[in-house]
Backbone bond lengths (Angstrom), bond angles and torsions (degrees), N, CA, C in turn:
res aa  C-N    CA-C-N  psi(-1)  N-CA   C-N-CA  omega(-1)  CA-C   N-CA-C  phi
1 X - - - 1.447 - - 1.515 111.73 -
2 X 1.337 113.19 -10.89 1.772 117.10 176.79 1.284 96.77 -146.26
3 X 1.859 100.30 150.35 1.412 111.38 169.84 1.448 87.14 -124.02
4 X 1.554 110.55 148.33 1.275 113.97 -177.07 1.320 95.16 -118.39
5 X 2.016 119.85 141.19 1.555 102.91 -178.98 1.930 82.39 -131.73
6 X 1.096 99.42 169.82 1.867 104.06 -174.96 1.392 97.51 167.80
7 X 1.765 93.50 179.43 2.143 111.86 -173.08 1.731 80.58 -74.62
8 X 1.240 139.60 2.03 1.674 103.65 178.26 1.388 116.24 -125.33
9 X 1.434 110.85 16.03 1.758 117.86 155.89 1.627 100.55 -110.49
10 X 1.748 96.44 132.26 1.420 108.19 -164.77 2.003 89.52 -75.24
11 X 1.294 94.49 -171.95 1.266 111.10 -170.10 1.459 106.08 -98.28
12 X 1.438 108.23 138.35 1.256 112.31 -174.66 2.208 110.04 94.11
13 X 1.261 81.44 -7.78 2.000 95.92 175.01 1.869 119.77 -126.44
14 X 0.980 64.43 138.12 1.834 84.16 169.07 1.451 128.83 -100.38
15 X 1.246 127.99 133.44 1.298 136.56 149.02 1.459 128.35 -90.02
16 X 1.624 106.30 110.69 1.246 106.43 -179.55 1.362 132.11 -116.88
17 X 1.138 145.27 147.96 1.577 139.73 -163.84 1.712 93.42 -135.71
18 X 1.668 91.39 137.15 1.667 109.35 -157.23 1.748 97.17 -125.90
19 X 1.140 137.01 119.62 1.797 139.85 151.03 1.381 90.35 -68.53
20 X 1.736 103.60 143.36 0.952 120.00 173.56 1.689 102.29 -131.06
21 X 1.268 144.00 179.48 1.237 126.10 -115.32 1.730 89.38 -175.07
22 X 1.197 155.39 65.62 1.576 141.54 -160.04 1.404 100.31 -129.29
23 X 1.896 105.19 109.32 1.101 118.27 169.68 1.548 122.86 -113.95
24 X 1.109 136.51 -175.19 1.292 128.96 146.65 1.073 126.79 -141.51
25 X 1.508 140.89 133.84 1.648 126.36 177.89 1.044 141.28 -32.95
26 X 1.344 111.42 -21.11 1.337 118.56 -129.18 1.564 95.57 -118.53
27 X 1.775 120.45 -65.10 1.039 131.79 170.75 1.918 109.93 -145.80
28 X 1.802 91.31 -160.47 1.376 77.85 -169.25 1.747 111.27 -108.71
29 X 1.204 102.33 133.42 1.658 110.95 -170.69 1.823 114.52 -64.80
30 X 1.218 82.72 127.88 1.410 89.25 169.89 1.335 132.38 -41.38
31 X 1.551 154.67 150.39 1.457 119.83 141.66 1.444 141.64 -40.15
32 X 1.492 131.70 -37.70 1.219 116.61 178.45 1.381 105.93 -83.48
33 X 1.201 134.28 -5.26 1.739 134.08 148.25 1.110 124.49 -58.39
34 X 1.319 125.78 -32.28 1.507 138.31 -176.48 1.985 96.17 -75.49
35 X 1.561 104.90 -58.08 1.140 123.22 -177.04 1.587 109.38 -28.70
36 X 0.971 107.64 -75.93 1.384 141.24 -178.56 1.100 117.91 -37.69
37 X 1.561 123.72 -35.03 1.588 149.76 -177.42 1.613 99.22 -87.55
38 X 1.384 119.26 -38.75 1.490 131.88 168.03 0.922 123.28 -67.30
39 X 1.454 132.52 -46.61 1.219 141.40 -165.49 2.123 99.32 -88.18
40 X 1.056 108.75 -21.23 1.426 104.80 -177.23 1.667 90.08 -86.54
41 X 1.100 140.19 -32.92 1.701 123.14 -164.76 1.866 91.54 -80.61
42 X 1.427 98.59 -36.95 1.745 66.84 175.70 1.553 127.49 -93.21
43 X 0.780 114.76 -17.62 1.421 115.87 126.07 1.692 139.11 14.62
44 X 1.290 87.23 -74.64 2.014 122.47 169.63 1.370 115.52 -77.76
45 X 1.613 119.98 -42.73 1.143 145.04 166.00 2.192 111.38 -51.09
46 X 1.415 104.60 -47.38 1.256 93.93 163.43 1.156 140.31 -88.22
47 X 1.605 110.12 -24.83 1.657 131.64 164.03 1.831 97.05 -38.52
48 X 1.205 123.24 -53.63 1.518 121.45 -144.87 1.560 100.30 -64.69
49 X 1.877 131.70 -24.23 1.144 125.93 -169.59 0.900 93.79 -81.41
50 X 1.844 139.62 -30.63 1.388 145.47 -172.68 1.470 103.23 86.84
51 X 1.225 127.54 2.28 1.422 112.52 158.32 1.429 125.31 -57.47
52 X 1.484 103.14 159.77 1.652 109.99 -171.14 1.483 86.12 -165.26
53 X 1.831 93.91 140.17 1.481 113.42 148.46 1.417 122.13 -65.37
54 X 1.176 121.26 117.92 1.500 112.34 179.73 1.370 118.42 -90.27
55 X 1.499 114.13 -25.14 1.831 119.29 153.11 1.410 92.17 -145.09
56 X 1.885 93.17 126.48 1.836 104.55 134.22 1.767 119.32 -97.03
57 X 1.580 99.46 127.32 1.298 103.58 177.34 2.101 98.73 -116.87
58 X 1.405 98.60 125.08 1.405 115.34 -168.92 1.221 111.50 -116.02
59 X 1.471 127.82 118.34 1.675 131.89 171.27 1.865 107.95 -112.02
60 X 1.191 99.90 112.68 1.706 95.66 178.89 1.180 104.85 -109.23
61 X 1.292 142.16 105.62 1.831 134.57 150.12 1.169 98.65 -74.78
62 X 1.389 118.36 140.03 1.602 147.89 140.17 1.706 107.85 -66.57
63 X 1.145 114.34 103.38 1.994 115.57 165.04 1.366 98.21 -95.42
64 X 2.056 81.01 154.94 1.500 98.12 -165.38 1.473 108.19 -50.73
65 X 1.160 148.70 -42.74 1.523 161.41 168.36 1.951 105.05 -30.41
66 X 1.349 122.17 2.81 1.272 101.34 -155.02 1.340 130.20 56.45
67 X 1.301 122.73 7.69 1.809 104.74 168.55 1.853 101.79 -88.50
68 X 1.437 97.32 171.97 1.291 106.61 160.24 1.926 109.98 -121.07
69 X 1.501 91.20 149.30 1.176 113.08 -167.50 1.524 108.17 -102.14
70 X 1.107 146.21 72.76 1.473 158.05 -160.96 2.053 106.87 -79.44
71 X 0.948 122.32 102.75 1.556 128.43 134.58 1.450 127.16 -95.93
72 X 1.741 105.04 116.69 1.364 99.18 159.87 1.526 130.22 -140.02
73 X 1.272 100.99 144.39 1.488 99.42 169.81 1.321 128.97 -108.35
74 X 1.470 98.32 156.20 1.860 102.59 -134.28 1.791 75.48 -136.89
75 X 1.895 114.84 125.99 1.280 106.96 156.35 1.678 98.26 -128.43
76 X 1.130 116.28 110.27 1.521 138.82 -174.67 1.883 104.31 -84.14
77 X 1.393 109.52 117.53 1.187 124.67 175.15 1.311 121.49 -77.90
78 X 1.618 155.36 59.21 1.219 130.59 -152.77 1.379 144.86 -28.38
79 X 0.903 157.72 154.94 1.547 129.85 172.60 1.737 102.46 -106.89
80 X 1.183 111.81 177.24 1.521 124.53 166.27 1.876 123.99 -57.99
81 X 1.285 97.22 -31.00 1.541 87.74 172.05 1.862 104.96 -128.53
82 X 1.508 104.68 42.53 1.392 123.95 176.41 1.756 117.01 -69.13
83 X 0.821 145.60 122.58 1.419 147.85 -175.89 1.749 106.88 -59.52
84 X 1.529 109.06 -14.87 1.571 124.14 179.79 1.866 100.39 47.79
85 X 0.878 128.46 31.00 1.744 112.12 167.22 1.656 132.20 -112.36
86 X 1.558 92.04 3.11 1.236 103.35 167.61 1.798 103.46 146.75
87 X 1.806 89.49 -167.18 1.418 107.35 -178.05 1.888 125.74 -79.15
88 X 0.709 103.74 129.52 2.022 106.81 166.36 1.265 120.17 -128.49
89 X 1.558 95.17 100.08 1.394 105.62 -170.38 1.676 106.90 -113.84
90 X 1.397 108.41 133.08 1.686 114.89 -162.50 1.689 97.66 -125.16
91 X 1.551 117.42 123.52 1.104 104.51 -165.32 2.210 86.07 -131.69
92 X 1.093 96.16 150.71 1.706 99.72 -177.01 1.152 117.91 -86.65
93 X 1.383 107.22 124.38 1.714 113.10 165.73 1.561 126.32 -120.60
94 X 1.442 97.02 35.64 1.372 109.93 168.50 1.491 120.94 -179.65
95 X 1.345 113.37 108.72 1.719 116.60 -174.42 1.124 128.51 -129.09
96 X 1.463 141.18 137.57 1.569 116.32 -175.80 1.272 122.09 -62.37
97 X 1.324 134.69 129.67 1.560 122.42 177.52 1.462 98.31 -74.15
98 X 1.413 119.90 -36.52 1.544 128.05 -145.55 1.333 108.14 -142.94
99 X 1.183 124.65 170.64 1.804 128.32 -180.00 2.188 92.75 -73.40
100 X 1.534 91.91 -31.75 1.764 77.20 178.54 2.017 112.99 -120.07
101 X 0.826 134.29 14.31 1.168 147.86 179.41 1.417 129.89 -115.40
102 X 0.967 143.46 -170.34 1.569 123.81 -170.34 1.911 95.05 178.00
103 X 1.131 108.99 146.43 1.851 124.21 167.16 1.220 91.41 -96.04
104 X 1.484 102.47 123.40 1.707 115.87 136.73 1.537 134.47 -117.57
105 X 1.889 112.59 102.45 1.413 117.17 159.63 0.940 144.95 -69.59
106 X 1.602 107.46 112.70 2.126 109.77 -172.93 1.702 84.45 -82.10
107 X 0.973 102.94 117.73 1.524 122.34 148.56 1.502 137.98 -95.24
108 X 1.067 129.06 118.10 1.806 124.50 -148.66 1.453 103.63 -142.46
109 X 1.338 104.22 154.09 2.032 108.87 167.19 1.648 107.54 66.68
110 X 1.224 102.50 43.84 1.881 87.52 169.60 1.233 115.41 -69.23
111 X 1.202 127.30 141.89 1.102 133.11 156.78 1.562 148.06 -147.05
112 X 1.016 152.59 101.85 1.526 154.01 -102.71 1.596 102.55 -110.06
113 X 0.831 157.52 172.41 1.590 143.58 76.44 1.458 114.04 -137.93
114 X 1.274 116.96 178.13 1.759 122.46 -130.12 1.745 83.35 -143.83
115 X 1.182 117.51 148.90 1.422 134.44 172.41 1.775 108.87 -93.06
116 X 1.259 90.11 -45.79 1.579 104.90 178.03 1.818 118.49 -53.32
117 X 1.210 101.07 -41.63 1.600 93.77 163.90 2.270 79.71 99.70
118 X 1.148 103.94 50.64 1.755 103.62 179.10 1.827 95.96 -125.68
119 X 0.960 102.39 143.48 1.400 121.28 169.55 1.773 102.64 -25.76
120 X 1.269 117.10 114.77 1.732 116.07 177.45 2.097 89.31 -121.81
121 X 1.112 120.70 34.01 1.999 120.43 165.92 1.573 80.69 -71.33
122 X 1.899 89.68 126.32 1.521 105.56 -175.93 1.862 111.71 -109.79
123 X 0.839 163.77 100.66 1.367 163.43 -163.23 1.318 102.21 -94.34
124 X 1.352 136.48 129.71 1.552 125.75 155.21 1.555 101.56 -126.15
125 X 1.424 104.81 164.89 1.449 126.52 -156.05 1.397 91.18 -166.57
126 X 1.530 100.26 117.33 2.007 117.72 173.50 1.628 103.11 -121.20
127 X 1.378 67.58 156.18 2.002 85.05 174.16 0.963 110.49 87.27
128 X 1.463 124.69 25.94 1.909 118.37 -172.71 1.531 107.04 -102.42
129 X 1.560 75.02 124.11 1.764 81.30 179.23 1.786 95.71 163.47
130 X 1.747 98.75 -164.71 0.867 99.58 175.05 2.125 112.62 -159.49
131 X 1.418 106.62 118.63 1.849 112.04 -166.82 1.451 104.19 99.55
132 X 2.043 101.48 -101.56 0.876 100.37 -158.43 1.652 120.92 -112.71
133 X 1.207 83.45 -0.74 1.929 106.67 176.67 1.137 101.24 -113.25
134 X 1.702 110.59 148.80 0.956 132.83 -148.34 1.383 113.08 -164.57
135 X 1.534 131.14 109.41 1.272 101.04 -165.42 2.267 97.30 -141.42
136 X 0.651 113.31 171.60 1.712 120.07 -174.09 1.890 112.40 -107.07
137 X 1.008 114.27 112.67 1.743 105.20 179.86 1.752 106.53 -92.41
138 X 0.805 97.93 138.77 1.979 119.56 159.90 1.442 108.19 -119.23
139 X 1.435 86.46 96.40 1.589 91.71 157.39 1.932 120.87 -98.97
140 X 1.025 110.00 135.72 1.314 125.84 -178.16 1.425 121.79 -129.60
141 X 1.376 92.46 102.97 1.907 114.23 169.89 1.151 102.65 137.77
142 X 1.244 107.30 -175.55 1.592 138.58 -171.72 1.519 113.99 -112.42
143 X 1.840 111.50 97.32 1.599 120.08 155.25 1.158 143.86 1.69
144 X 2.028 93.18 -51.22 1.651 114.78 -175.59 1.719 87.93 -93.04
145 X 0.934 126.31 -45.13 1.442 113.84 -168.40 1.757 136.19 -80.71
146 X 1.298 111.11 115.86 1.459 108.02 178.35 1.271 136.01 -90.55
147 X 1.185 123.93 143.35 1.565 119.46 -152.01 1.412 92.17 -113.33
148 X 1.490 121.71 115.77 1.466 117.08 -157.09 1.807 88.72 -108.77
149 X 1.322 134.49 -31.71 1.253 121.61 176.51 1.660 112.98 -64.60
150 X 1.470 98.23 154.22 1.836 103.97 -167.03 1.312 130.83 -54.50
151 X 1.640 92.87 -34.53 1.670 108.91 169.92 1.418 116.80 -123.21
152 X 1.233 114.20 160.18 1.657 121.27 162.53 1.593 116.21 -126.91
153 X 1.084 114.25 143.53 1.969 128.35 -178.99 1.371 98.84 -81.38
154 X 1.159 124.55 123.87 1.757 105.06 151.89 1.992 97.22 -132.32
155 X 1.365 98.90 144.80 1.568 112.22 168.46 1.640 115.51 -101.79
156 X 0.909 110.61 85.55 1.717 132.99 174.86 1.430 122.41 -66.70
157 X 1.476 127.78 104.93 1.424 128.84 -178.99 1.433 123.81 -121.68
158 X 1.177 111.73 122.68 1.589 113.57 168.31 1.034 124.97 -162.92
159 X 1.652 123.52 150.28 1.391 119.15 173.02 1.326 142.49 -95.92
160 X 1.509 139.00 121.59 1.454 121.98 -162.33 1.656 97.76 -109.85
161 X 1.196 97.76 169.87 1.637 129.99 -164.49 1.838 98.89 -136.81
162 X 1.503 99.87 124.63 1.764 97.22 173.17 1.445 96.73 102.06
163 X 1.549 137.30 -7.71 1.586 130.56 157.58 1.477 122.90 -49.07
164 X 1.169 88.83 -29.67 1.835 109.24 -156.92 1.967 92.12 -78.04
165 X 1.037 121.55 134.17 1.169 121.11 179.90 2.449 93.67 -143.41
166 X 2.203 88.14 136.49 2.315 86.31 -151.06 1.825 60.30 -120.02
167 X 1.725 100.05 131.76 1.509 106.47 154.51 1.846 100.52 -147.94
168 X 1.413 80.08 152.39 1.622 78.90 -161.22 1.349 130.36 -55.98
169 X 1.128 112.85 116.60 1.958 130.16 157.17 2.067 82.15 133.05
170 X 0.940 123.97 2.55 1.762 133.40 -165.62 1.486 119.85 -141.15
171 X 1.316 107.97 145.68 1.500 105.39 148.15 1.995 106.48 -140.32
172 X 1.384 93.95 156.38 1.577 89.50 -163.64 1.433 92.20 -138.09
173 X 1.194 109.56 163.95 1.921 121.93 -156.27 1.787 78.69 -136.79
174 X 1.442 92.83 116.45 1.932 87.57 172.60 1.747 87.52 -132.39
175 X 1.518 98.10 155.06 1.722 87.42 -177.78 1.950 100.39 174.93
176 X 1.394 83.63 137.73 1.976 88.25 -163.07 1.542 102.82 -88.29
177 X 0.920 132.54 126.47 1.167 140.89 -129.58 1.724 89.33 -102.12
178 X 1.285 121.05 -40.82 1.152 119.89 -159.49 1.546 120.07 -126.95
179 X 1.743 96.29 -1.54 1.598 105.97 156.02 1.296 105.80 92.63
180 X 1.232 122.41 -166.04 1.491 133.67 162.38 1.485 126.62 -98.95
181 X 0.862 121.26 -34.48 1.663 131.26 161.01 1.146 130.06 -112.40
182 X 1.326 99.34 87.37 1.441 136.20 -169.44 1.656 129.35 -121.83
183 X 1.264 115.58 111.64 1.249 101.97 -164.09 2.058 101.08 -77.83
184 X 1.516 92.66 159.20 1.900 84.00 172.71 1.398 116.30 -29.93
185 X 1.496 107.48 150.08 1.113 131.07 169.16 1.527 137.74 -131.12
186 X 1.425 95.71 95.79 1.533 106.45 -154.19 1.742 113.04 -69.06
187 X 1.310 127.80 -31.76 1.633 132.05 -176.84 1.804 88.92 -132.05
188 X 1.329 121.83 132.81 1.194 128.67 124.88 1.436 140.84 -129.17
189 X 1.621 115.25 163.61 1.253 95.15 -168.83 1.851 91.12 -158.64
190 X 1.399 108.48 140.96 1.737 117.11 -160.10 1.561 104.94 -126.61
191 X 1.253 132.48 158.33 1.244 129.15 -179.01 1.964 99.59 -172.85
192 X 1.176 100.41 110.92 1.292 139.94 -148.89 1.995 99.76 -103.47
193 X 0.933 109.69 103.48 1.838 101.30 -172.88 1.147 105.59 -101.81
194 X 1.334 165.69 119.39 1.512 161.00 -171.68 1.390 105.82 -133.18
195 X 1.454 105.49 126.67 1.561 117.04 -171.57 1.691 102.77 -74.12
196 X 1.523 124.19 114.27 1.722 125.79 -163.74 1.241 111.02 82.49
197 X 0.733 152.68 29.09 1.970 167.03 155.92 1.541 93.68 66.58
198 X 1.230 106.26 -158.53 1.555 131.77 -178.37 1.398 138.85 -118.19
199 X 1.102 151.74 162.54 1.266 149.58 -163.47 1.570 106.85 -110.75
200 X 1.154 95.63 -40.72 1.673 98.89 -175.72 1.701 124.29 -179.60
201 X 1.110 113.72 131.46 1.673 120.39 -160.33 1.435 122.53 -116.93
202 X 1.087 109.90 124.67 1.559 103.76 -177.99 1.640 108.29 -140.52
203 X 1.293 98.45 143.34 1.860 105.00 170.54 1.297 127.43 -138.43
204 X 1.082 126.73 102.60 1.582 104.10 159.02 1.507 144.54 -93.29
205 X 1.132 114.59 166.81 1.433 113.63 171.08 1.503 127.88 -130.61
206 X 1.645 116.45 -172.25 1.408 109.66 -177.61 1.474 117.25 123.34
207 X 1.497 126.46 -176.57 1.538 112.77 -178.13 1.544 100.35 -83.70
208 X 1.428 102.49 173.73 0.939 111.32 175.14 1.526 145.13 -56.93
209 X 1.637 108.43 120.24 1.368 94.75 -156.16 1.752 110.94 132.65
210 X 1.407 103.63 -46.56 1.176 128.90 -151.89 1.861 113.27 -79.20
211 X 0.917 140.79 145.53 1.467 133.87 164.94 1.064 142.41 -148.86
212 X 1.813 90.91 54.78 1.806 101.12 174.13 1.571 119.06 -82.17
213 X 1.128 75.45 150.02 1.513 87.23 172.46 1.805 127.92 -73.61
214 X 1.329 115.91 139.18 1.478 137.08 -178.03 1.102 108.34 -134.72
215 X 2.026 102.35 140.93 1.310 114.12 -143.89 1.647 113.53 -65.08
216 X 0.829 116.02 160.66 1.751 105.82 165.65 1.369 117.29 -151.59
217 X 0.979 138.87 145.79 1.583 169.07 -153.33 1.931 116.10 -117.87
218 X 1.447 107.56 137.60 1.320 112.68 -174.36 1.637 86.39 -107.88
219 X 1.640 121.31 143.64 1.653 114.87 137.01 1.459 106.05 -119.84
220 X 1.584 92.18 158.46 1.472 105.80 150.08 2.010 95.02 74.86
């Protein structure tokens, strides 16, 4: 329903923004059903440049304050009909937990840099979305500039607020590691630091939707 044109779609490209429409015959769909139907079209939407992460490497500390402390490294594979100018990384700060409740992530301090020596000009943009989703863009690189080698490194940092979820006799840190708009992800690997260890850990993985389980490890 919009084409967006500006200095940060290169030439010869488009930016486009799509309504999507999720009903069912039958009755009325939940939010994380609706979600799910959403999160798979974009999904399809990133497959088509053929980009892929070829490793996410993820470090989360928990500080005493309840925030989380997020490092990641991101080595992005280009694809064949890839725009090659960098990273777009979309991380959520607002989701339904419930048909009546909702998560909200303060997310703060982005910050980029690249080993490779590639354009890390960082842009952020909050509040994108629309109701009850809500999500934050990082864009990383330069428009005019093309990144002609296959891959690029970037080291990605920030801290969120609202991970931390207190139920009684517990508190538990649940959190999607890789978001909703995400291109494939060929290697990952997470490491979780918690000040007094943990009680108990679980993860899954897979496309979207999906919730198998991947292996995981206690230290210390």
């Amino acid at each position: 329903f919009d084409v967006y044109t500006g200095d940060q779609v290169p030439a010869g490209a488009k930016s486009l923004a799509y309504s999507l429409v999720v009903r069912s015959p039958e009755r009325t769909l939940t939010a994380a059903e609706a979600l799910v139907v959403r999160d798979a079209a974009l999904a399809a939407a990133h497959a088509a440049t053929g980009d892929q992460i070829d490793t996410l490497t993820v470090s989360y500390t928990l500080n005493d304050d309840g925030s989380l402390r997020v490092d990641e490294r991101i080595v992005l594979r280009f694809g064949p009909n890839s725009g090659r100018h960098g990273l777009e990384r979309w991380l959520v700060t607002r989701e339904p937990y419930d048909d009546d409740e909702d998560l909200i992530f303060e997310i703060t301090d982005p910050t980029v840099t690249s080993p490779d020596g590639v354009s890390t000009t960082t842009t952020v943009q909050r509040d994108l979305g629309e109701g009850r989703t809500q999500s934050m863009r990082v864009r990383v690189g330069d428009p005019r500039r093309t990144i002609f080698e296959p891959t690029a490194t970037y080291d990605l940092s920030y801290t969120v607020r609202g991970a931390m979820r207190t139920f009684p006799g517990y508190d538990e840190l649940y959190w999607n590691v890789t978001g909703t708009q995400f291109p494939r992800v060929v290697t990952a690997s997470v490491t979780v630091n918690v000040p007094g260890g943990v009680q108990e850990v679980f993860c899954s993985a897979g496309p979207v939707g999906a919730d198998d389980p991947c292996p995981t490890r206690l230290f210390g």
